[in-house]
N, C-alpha and C positions, 0 to 999 in steps of 0.2 A: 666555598663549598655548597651552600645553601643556592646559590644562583646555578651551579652548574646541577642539582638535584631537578632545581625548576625546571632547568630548558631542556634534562631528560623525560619529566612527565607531560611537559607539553609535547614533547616530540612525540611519545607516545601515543597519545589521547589523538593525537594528530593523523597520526598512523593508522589506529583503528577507526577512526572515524570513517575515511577515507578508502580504507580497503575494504571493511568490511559493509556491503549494502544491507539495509533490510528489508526485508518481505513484508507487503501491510495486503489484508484482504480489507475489498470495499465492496459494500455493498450500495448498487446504483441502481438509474433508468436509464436504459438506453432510449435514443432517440425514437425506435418503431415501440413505446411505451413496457417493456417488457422487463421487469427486474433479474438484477443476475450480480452474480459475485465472483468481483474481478480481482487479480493482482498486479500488483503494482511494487516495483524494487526500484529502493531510492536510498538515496548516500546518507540524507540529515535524519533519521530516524523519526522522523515529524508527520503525525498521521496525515496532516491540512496537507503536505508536500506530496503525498501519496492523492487526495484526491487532486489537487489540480495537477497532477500527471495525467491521471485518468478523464479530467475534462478534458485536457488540449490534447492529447493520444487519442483517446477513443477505446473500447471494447471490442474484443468480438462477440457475436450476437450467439446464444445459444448454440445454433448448427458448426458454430469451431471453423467458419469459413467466411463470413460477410461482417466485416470492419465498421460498428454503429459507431456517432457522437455516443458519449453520457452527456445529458443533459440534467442531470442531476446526483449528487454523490448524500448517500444517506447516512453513511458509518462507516468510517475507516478504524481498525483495529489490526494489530502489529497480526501476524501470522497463526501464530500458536495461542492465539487468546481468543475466545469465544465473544461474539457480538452480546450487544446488549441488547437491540431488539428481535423479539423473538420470532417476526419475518425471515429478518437474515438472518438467527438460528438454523431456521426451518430449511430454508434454502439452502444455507452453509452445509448441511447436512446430506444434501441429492446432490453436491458437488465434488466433482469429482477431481484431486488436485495431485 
């Protein structure tokens, strides 16, 4: 009984992990030097997973039309939780999501 409990919560755990993605905001540099806060939706809930999505993907660049590198990722933070530096506050703020 005990083993068939287990390989119900694993199933589970397994389940949401895998269905449910999360949303992490980062806050970067894109390649033409300009900071901006990006999102990023990834399966492991792992902020670090979240920025190097955003290095090997890329941004788009403020005008919502032209595709930069990030060449640098400065804070990642799940969605609904406010950054820690108060740049990407500030910014977090004039964005519009």
């Amino acid at each position: 009984m005990i083993k068939f409990k287990v390989i119900c919560v694993s199933i589970i755990a397994l389940y949401h992990s895998s269905v449910f993605a999360q949303d992490y905001k980062c806050y970067v540099e894109l390649a033409d030097k300009t900071k901006k806060v990006a999102l990023a939706n990834i399966d492991s809930g792992i902020a670090k997973d979240a920025a190097n999505k955003l290095l090997s993907n890329g941004a788009f660049a403020p005008d919502g039309k032209t595709k930069l590198n990030v060449v640098k990722v400065e804070e990642c933070v799940p969605f609904r939780q406010k950054f820690n530096s108060y740049k990407a506050r500030l910014l977090d703020k004039k964005t519009p999501f």
